[in-house]
C-alpha positions, 0 to 999 in steps of 0.5 A: 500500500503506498503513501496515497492509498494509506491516505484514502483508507484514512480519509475513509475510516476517520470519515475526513471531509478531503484528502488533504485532511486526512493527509494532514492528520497522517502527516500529523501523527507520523511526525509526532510520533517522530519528534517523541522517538528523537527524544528517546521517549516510548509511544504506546498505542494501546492494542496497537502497538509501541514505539520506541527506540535501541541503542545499538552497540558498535560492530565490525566485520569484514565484507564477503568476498573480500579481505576488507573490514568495516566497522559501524557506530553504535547508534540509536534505532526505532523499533516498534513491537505490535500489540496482541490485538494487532497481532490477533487481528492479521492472524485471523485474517487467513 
């Protein structure tokens, strides 16, 4: 599903007057739930599921094939966990 077509779901089920609307709500929650994760803080949506952020330690390796080796920085990365109605929902959807 792309950007637009989530738009028009949410213009459907919120029962938003325009598209622009319904845009200007997802843009709304995506970059709230932005802003929260840059300051290390956790957004739960109950049933939902949970935002929240990891810190991720430093690793190195070496690239397949060849004799190189990297390292990567450790470093923050989001991370989102589905709650058990989300989960239960997809299931049965069979």
């Amino acid at each position: 599903m792309t950007k637009a077509e989530f738009v028009e779901l949410v213009q459907k089920n919120g029962e938003f007057k325009s598209k622009a609307a319904a845009e200007k709500a997802v843009k709304a929650f995506i970059d709230s739930v932005t802003e929260a994760l840059v300051k290390k803080e956790t957004v739960s949506l109950v049933g939902f599921g949970t935002f929240s952020t990891v810190e991720v330690a430093e690793k190195s390796g070496t690239v397949p094939g060849t004799n190189k080796t990297y390292k990567k920085a450790a470093h923050t990365a989001p991370k989102f966990k589905f709650g058990s109605t989300t989960k239960e929902a997809v299931a049965q959807a069979k």
